[in-house]
C-alpha positions, 0 to 999 in steps of 0.5 A: 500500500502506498504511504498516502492511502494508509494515512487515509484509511488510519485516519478514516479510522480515527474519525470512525472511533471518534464519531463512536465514541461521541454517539455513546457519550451522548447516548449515556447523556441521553439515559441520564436525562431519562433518569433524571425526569423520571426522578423529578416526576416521581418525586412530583407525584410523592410530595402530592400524594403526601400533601393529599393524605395530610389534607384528607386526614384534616377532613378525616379529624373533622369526622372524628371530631363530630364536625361531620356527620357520616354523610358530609364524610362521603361526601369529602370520601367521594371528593378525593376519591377521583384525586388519588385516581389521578394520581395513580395514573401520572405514577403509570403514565411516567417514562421509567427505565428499567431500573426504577420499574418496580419503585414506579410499581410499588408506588402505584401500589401505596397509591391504590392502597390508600385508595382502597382504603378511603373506599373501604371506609366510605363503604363502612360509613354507608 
């Protein structure tokens, strides 16, 4: 081979491995971005169903207190009920990567559970 054509192929080859290289970095990039949004949004939706707990057990003390009756608490049951639902579908809705599926899944889980739970109370007070 002649010495000009084996200066073109090394370098041919060297921007190849670089043009590689820079397509994994970025593909890296790529993945903690993803990480990152679902990290906020995950913790977006704790805080929120942390802050809908506090507020619904403020309701539940009312209850508790004789501030409500059985049928004014139904009625606060049946006013969250839709906002825990909303909820449980921004925890599915969220882009999760593999490694944080069963956080996403156990959240979905506390989430309906406590769902459940204002249900099952409701059905008592019926």
């Amino acid at each position: 081979m002649k010495r000009k054509q084996k200066s073109r192929i090394i370098t041919i080859g060297g921007i190849v491995a670089i043009a590689v290289l820079v397509g994994f970095m970025i593909s890296l990039q790529v993945e903690v971005m993803r990480n990152n949004k679902f990290k906020r949004g995950f913790e977006k939706i704790v805080i929120d169903v942390n802050t809908l707990t506090q507020q619904y057990q403020g309701e539940e003390s009312k209850w508790l207190a004789k501030n409500y009756n059985n049928s004014t608490m139904i009625s606060v049951i049946n006013q969250y009920l839709p906002k825990y639902q909303e909820l449980v579908d921004r925890a599915e809705a969220l882009d999760t990567p593999e490694r944080y599926k069963e956080s996403q899944g156990y959240l979905v889980s506390a989430i309906e559970s406590e769902k459940q739970s204002n249900e099952h109370f409701r059905n008592y007070l019926v």
